[in-house]
N, C-alpha and C positions, 0 to 999 in steps of 0.2 A: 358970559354965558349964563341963563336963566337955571334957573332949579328944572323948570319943567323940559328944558331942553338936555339937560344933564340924564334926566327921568329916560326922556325920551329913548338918549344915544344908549341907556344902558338894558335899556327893555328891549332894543333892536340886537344890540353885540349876545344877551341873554337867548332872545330866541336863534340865532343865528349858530350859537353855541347846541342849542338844543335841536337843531335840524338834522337830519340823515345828509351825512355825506353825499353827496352827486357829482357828476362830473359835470365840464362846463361845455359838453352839448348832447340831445334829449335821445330817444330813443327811435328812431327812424319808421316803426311799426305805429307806435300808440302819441307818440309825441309830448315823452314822456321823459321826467329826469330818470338818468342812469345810475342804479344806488349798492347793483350788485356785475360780477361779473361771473360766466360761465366756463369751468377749466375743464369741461370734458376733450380731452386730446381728439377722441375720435369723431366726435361731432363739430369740431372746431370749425372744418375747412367747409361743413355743412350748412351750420348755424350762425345763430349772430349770438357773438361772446360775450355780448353788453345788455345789461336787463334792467328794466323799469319794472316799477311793481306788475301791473300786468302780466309782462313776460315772464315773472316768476309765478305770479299766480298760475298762467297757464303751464312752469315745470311743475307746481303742487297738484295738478291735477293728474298727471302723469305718474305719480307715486315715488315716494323715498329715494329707488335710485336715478334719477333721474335731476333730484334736490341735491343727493349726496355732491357734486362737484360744483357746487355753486357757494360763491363766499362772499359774503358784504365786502365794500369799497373799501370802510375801514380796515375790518381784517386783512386784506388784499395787501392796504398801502404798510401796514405792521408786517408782515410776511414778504412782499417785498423788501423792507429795510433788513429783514433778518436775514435774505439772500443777499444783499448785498453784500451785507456786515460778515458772514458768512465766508463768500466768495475770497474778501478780500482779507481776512485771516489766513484763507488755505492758500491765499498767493506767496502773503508775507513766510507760511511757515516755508513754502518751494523755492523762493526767495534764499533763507536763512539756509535751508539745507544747500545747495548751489552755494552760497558766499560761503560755507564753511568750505567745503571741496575748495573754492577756488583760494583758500586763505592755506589750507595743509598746500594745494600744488607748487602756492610758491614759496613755499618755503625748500623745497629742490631743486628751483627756477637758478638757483646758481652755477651750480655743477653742470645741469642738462637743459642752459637755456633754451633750446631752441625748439624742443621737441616737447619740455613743458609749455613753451609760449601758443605750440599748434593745441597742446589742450586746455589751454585758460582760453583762449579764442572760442576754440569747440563749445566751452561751458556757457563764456557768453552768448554765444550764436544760440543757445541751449535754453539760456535764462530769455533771451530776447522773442526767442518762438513761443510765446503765450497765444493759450486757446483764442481765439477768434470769438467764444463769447466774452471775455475781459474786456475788448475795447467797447464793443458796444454795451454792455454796465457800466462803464466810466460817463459813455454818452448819456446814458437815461438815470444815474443816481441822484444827478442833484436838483431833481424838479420832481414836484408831488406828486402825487397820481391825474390828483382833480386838476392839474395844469400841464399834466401830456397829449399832445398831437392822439390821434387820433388812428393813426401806424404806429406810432410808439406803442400806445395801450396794445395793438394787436402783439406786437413782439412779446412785452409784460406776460399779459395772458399767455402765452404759448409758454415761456420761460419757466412762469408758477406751475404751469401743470404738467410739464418735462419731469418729473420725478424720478419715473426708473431711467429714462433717457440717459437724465443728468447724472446720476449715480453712475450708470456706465460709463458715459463719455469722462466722467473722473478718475474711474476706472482705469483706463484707456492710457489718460494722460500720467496716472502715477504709476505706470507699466512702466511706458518710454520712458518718464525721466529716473527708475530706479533701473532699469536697463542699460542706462546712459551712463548714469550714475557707479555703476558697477565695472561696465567698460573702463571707466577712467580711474578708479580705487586699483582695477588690475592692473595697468598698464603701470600705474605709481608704487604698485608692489613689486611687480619688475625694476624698478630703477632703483628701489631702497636694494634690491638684493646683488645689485651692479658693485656698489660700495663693500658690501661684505667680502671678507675674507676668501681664501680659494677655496678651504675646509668648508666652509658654511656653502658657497656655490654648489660644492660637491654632492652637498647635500641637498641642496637646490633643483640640482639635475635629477637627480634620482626622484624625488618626489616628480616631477613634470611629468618624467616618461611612467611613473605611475598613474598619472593621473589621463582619463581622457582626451585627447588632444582635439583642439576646435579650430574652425579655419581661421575665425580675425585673432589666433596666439600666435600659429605661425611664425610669420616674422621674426616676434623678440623671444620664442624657444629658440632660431635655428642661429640668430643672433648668439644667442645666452651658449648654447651649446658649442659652437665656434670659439667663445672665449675660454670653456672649461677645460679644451681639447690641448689649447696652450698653453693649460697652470698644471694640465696632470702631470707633463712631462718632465716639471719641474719639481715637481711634488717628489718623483720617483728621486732623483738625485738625493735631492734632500733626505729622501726614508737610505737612501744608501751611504750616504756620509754618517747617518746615526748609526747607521747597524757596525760601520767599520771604526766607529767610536767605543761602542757598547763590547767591541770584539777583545779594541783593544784592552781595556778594562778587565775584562776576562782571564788573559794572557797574564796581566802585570799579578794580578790575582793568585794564577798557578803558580808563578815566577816563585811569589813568595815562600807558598807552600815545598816547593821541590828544594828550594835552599835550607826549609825548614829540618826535612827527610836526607836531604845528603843526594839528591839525584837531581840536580843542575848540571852538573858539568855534564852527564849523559844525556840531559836536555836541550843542553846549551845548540850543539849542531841541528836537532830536529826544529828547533828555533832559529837559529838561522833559515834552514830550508823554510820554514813557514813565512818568515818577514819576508824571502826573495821574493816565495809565491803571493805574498799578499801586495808583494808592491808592483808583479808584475798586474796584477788583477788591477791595483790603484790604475797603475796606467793605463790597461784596457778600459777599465770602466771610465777614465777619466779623455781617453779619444772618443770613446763614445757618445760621453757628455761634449765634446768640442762638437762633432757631428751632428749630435741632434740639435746643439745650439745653432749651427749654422742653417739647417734645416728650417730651423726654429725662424731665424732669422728670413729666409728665402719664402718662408709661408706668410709671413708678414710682408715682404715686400709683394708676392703676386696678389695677396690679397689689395692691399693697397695701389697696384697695378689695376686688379677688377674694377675699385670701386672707381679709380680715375678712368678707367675705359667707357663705364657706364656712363659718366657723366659727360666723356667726350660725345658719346652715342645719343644722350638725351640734349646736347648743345647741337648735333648734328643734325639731330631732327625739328627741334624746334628752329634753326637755322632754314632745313628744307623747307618747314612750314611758311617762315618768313618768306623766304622768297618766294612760292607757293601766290602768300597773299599779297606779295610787292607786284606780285607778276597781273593778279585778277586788278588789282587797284591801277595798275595799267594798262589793262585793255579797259575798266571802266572807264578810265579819263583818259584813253582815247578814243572810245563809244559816244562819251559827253561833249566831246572835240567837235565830235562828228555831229550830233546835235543841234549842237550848238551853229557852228557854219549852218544846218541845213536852217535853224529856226532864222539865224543870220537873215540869209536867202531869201525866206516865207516874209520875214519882216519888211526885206527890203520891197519884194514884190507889193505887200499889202500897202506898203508906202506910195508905191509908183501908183496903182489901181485908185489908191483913196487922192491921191492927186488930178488921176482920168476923170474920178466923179465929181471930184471937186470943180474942174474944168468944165462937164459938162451940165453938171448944176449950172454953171457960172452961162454958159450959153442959152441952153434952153431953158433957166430961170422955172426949171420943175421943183425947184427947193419948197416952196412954201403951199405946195398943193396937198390936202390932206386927201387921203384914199381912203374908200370905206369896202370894206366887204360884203361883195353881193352877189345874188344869182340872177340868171336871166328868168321873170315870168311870163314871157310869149310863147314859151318853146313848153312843149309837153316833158317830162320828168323822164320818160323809156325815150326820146329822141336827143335828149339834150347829154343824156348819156354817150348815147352810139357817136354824139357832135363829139364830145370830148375824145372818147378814144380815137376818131379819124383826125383830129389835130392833133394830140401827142402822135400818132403814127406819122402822119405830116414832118414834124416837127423835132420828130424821134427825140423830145423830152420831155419829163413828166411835169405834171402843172403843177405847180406850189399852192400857189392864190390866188381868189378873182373881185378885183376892186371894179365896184359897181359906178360910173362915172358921168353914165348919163340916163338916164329915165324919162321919159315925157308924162308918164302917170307922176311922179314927182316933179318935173321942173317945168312943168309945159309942152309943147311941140311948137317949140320956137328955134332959126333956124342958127339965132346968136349966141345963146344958149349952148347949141350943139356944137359947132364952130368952136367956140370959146373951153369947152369940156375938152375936145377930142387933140387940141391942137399941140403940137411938137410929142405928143403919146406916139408908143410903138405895140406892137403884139396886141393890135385892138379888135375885139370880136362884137360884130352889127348885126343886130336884128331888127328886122321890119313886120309892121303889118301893114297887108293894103285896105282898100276900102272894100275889095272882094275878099277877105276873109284868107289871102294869101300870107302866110308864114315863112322868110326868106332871110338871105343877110349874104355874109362874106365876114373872112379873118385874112391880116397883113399882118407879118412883123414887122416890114416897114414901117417910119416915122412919119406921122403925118404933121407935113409942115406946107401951111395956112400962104407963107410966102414963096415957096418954092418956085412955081411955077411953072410946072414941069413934072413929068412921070419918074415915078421914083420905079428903083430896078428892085427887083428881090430875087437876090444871088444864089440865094439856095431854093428855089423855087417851091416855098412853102404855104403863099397865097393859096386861097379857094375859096369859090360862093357854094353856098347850098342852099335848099327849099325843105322845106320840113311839109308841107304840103304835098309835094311831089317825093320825098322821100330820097333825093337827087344828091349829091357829092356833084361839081365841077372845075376840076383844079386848073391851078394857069398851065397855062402852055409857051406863053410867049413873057420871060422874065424880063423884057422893057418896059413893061405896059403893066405894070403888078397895078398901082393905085395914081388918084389925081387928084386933088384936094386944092380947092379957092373958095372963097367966102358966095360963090355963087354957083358951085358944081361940085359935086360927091361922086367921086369913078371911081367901079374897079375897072382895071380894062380896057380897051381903046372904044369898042360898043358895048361890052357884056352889060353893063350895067350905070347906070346915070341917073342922080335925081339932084334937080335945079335946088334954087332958095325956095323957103316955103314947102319941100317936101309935096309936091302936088304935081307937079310937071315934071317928063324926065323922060328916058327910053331905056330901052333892054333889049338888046340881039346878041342871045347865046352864041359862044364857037368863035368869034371875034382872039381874044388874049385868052380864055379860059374856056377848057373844053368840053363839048358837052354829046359829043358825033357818040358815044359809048350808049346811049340810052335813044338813039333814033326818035330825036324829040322834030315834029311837024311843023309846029309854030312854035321860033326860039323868042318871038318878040313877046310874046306875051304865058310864056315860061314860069314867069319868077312872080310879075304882077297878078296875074290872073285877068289883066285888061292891058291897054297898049299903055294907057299911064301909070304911076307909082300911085297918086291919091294915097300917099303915108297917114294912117290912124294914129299910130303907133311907134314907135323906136327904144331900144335899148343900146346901151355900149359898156362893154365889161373891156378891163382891161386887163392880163394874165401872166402872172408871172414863173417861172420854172425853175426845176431843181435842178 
């Protein structure tokens, strides 16, 4: 590498160094780098957050407040770092407080596994619910400012200028978890006082029912209180075996003194009388103590009785639930059963039908005909309407499609052509013009086949001619004679209608196979042409398919 290329790289790194920050795309107004950004909250959703000089010049025109929320790129991406940095200290410190709780809980996890283990879970479940803004700063920390997306930057901005937002939603969150936090120091201050002595519970008790009672204490008061209920009892024994200790004592005491004074021997019998009575009292008090212990005893097994009934009651119900849901999961799969056979069924059909077509592709070799979509344009737009509706009425179904298949404005009027278009087709709808300006035709569902030779039937007698000139309807009347088709004659009809090869020669006498007596027409021969010939201009043939 040369001197002046060394020169060069260091005069380029030098000014590049000396540049204003930008980001890496320009300003959408001025077309301009973006060098500052705008953290006004309330005009966010308004404005654009991103400013080239321009766009600040024109907030300096505006006045002071207006400036006041706007911060260069670099302080932006400084102030970002410091919310980062920021953020993820006050996690670690939420963190530390949490792991200490969970390092004291278990250290009681011995004694009360089970019920410490639901609140080490609780904590975790606790530590694991972080804010919903945590992950997304983990997402945007480790890439600069000048090399974020473009949504990212919007999030940023919103984030910097959240100030009191953030402060609360902080707020918020060191609620709940000293909330949380507190719930769980209580419940572990209940279990250290489980371990203490009955003297210390005693005292225990007494402080609780001083103190306000709250609904989630419940529980481990009426707990706590249930246990004290069966240390008093013995407490009591206890304070009575002292006091007929402390009696005795007493006694031996006098004893001494009356021998001392010469007045034993007249004490001697009042001593007597007092040890009968104090031993009948031993013994009273001492069935009493068998009594209550027995008591004692029988409160402990109903109790123990309770807590097994409950649990039979909670296996009871979760049992009913069980079956419950054994029961739905068996009408579902036998709902899917049923389905299933029906789709069975549908399949099978779909099978048999795609074999019919397959078959009758294979016959009338329709496979490889492309259809195109088209309308008839001989027929006026208000007539070709009212056509349609009197063939789906015919027809009684509605049209789906109409594939345009023959044209003479497109293919000629030629009569091999036409022939060749219309042959082994069904549901084919013909328009004609003549040479007099007459607009006519006919629709078959019948198949027109070239070889037949012979009048095809139409069973449901849905055939008709009509004249759009005459404004005429003429349905069949006689379903033998529906159509006749050879390479040298076009019929509907035994006479209704005939046009030769060449479309030029032909006849037509109405009232034949399709009737026309409803309209008291004079001359049925010349009806449809407007002359005793066809003289065809003209022809269309759509072909129609339904829903």
């Amino acid at each position: 590498m040369t001197i002046e290329q060394t020169c060069s790289i260091n005069l380029l790194m030098d000014d590049k160094q000396k540049r204003t920050p930008a980001l890496n795309f320009i300003c959408e107004s001025h077309k301009m780098e973006i060098i500052m950004f705008n953290l006004n909250q309330i005009e966010f959703e308004q404005t654009n957050p991103f400013l080239c000089v321009e766009c600040a010049q024109d907030l300096l025109t505006r006045g002071n407040k207006a400036v006041a929320n706007t911060i260069s790129l670099k302080k932006a991406d400084e102030k970002w770092n410091e919310y980062i940095k920021d953020q993820c200290e006050k996690r670690l410190q939420r963190q530390s407080r949490l792991n200490q709780a969970i390092g004291l809980i278990k250290k009681l996890q011995e004694k009360y596994n089970q019920e410490l283990n639901k609140m080490i879970q609780s904590l975790n479940d606790q530590l694991k619910k972080e804010p919903k803004e945590y992950e997304q700063i983990m997402k945007l920390k480790d890439t600069r400012l000048q090399n974020q997306k473009k949504q990212s930057l919007y999030e940023i901005i919103k984030i910097l200028g959240q100030t009191d937002q953030q402060k609360k939603q902080e707020q918020i969150s060191n609620q709940e978890d000293s909330k949380f936090y507190n719930s769980q120091k209580k419940k572990t201050y209940l279990l250290k006082i489980k371990f203490s002595g009955c003297k210390t519970l005693i005292h225990v008790q007494y402080y609780i029912y001083l103190e306000p009672k709250r609904s989630n204490d419940s529980e481990n008061e009426q707990e706590l209180v249930e246990f004290l209920k069966k240390s008093t009892i013995q407490d009591l024994y206890l304070s009575f075996f002292e006091m007929s200790f402390n009696s005795l004592s007493s006694f031996k005491k006098e004893e001494q003194e009356l021998q001392q004074k010469g007045k034993l021997t007249k004490l001697q019998q009042q001593d007597l009388e007092n040890q009968n009575e104090a031993l009948l009292n031993q013994q009273k008090w001492y069935k009493l103590f068998q009594e209550n212990q027995t008591k004692l005893e029988s409160f402990k097994k109903i109790d123990e009785l309770q807590r097994t009934q409950l649990q039979l009651d909670e296996l009871l119900l979760q049992d009913n639930q069980n079956k419950q849901k054994l029961k739905e999961q068996e009408e579902l799969v036998e709902k899917s059963n049923e389905q299933l056979l029906q789709a069975k069924a549908k399949i099978k059909d779909i099978d048999w039908l795609s074999d019919k077509i397959e078959e009758l592709e294979q016959i009338y070799k329709i496979r490889n005909h492309s259809f195109v979509k088209g309308e008839i344009s001989l027929l006026t737009k208000d007539y070709a309407s009212e056509l349609y509706q009197y063939l789906e009425k015919r027809t009684n179904k509605k049209i789906k499609n109409k594939y345009l298949l023959y044209s003479s404005k497109n293919q000629g009027l030629y009569t091999d052509i036409f022939i060749k278009s219309i042959d082994k087709m069904s549901n084919l709808l013909f328009v004609f013009k003549s040479q007099s300006e007459s607009i006519f035709g006919g629709f078959s569902p019948c198949q027109f086949l070239i070889q037949s030779g012979a009048y095809q039937i139409d069973e449901q007698a849905q055939s008709f001619l009509f004249s759009q000139t005459n404004k005429e309807f003429y349905p069949i009347q006689d379903k033998s004679k529906a159509i006749y088709f050879t390479k040298d004659l076009f019929a509907f009809g035994l006479n209704d209608l005939y046009i030769n090869s060449g479309f030029q020669s032909g006849s037509s006498q109405l009232g034949v196979s399709y009737q026309c007596n409803q309209y008291n027409i004079h001359n049925v021969k010349n009806r449809l042409f407007g002359s005793p010939m066809p003289n065809i201009t003209a022809c269309e043939v759509i072909m129609l398919t339904f829903v």
